[in-house]
Backbone bond lengths (Angstrom), bond angles and torsions (degrees), N, CA, C in turn:
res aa  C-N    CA-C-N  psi(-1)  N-CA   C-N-CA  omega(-1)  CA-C   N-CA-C  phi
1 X - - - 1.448 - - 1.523 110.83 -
2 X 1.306 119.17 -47.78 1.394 134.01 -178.93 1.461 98.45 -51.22
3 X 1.182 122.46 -45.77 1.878 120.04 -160.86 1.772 101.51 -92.10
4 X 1.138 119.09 2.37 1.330 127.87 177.28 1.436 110.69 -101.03
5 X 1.319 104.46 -38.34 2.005 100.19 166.99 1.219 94.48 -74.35
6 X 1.087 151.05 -20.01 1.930 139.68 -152.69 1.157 92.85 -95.22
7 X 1.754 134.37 -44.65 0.832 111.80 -176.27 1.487 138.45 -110.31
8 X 1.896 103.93 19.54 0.972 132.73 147.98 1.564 133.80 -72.71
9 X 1.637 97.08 -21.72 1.403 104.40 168.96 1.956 113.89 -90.39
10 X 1.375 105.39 -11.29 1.578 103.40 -169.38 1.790 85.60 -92.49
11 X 1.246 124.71 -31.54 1.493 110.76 -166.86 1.852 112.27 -67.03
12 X 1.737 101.16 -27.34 1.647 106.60 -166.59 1.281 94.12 -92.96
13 X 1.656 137.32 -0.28 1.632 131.81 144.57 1.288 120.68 -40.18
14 X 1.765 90.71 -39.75 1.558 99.08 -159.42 1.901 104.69 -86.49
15 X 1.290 89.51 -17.47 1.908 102.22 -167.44 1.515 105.55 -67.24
16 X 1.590 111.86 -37.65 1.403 132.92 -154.44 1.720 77.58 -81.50
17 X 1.368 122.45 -97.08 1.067 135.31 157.97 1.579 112.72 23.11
18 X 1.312 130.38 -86.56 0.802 148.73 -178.35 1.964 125.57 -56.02
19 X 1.477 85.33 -28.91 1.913 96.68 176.01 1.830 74.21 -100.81
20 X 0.938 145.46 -83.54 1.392 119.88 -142.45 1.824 117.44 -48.96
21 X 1.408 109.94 -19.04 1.674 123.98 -174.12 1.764 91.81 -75.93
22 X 1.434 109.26 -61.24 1.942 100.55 -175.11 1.361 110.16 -70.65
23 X 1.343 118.68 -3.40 1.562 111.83 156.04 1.246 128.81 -97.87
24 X 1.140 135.94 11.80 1.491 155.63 162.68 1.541 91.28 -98.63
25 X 1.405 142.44 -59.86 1.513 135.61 167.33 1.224 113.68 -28.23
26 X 1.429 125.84 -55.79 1.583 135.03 -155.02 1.215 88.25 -80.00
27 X 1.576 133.32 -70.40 1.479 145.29 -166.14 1.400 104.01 -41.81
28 X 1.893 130.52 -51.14 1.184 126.04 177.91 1.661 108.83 -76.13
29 X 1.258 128.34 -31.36 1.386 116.72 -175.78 2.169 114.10 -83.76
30 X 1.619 97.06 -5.53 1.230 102.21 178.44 1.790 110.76 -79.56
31 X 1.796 101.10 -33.57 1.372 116.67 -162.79 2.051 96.45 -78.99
32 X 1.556 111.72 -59.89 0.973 103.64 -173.42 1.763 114.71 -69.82
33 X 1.372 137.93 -32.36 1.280 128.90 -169.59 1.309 97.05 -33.92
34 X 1.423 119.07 -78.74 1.419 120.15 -164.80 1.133 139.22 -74.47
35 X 1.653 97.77 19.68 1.627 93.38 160.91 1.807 91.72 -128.83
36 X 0.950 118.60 13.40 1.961 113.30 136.21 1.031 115.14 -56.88
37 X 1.818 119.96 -48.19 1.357 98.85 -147.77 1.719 82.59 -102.59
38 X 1.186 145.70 22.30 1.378 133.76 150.14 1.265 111.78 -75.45
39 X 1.195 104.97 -46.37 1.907 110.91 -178.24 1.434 101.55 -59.96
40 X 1.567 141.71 -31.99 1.217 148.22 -154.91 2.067 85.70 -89.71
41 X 1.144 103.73 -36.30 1.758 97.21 -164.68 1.525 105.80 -95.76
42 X 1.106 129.41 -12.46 1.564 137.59 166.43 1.360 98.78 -92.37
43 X 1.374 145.68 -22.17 1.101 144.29 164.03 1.531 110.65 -56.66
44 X 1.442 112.01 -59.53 1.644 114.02 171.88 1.472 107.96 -61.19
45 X 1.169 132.30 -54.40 1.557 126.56 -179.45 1.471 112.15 -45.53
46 X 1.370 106.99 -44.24 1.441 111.78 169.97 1.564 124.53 -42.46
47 X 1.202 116.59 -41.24 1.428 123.77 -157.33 1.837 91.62 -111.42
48 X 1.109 140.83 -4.96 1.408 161.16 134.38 1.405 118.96 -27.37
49 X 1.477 97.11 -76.78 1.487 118.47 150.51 1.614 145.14 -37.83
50 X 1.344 87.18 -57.44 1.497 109.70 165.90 1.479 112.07 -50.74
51 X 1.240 96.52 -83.59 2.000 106.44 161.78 1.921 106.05 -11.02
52 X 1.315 99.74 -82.14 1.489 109.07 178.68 1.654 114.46 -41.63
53 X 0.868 107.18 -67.20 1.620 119.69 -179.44 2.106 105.30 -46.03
54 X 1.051 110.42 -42.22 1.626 119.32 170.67 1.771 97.46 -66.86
55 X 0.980 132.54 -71.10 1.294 148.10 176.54 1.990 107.28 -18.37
56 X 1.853 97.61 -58.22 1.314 118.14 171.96 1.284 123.31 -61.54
57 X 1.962 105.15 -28.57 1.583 105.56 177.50 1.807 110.18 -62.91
58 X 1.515 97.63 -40.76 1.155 128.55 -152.80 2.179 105.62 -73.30
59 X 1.409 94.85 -43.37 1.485 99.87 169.40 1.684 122.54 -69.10
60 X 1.982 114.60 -38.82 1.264 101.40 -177.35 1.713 95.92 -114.86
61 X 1.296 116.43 56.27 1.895 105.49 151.76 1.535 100.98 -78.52
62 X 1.264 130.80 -21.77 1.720 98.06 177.72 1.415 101.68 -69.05
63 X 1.364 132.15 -23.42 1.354 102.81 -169.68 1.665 124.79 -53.26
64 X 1.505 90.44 -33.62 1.848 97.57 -170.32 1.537 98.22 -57.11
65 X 1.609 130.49 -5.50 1.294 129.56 169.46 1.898 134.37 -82.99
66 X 2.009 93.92 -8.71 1.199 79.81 175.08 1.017 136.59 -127.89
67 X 1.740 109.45 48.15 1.772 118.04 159.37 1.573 101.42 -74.70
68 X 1.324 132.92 -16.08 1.132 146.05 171.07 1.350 116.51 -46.90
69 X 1.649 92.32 -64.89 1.935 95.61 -164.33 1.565 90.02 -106.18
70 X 1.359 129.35 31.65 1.231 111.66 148.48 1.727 104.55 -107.86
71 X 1.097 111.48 -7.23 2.014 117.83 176.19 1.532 98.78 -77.19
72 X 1.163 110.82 -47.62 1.794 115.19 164.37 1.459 107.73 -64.14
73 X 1.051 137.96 -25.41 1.649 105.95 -171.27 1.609 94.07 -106.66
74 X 1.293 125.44 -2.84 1.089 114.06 176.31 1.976 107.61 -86.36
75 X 1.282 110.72 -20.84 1.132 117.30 -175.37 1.858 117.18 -78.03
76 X 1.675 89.61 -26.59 1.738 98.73 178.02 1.850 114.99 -86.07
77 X 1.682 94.49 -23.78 1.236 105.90 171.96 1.320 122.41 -64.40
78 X 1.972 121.55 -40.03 0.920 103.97 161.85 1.839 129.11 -112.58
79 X 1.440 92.04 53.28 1.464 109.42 177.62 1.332 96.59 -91.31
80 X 1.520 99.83 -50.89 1.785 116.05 -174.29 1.413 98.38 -59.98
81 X 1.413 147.61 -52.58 1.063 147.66 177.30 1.542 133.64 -49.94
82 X 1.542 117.92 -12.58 1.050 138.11 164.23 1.149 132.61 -95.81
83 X 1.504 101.47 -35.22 1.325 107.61 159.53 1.436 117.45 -82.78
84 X 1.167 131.51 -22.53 1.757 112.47 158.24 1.129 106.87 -44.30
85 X 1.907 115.05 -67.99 1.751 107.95 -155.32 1.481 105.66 -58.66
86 X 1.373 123.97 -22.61 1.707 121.28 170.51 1.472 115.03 -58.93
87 X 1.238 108.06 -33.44 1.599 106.42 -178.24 1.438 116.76 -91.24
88 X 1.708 115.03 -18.08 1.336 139.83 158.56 1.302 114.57 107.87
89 X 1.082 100.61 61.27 2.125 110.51 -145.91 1.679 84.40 -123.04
């Protein structure tokens, strides 16, 4: 009788044991799923973005062109301006 509680008491070590381990499983796979699948959806926004942001490089490269044609229109502006007061305008 004695060796039948002993080893009824070593098996419900293992019972306890065993539900507290798949409940530390559930608790970590409950906590992380959903911030996989955030990282998975900021991951797509990411590359969304990206796209766009290339798009933006791609729409203002003339700008890096117009300290240029404003040094030119300031130069025709006062081309024109000299030649009035020459003509007496």
């Amino acid at each position: 009788m004695t060796a039948l509680l002993l080893a009824q008491a070593s098996t419900t070590g293992w019972t306890i044991g065993w539900s507290i381990g798949i409940a530390v499983v559930f608790a970590v796979v409950a906590l992380v799923a959903p911030i996989l699948i955030l990282a998975q959806r900021i991951g797509g926004q990411a590359t969304e973005i990206n796209e766009s942001l290339k798009k933006s490089v791609d729409h203002t490269a003339a700008l890096s062109e117009l300290e240029k044609t404003n040094e030119a229109a300031e130069a025709i502006v006062a081309g024109l301006a000299r030649g009035r007061s020459r003509l007496g305008g």
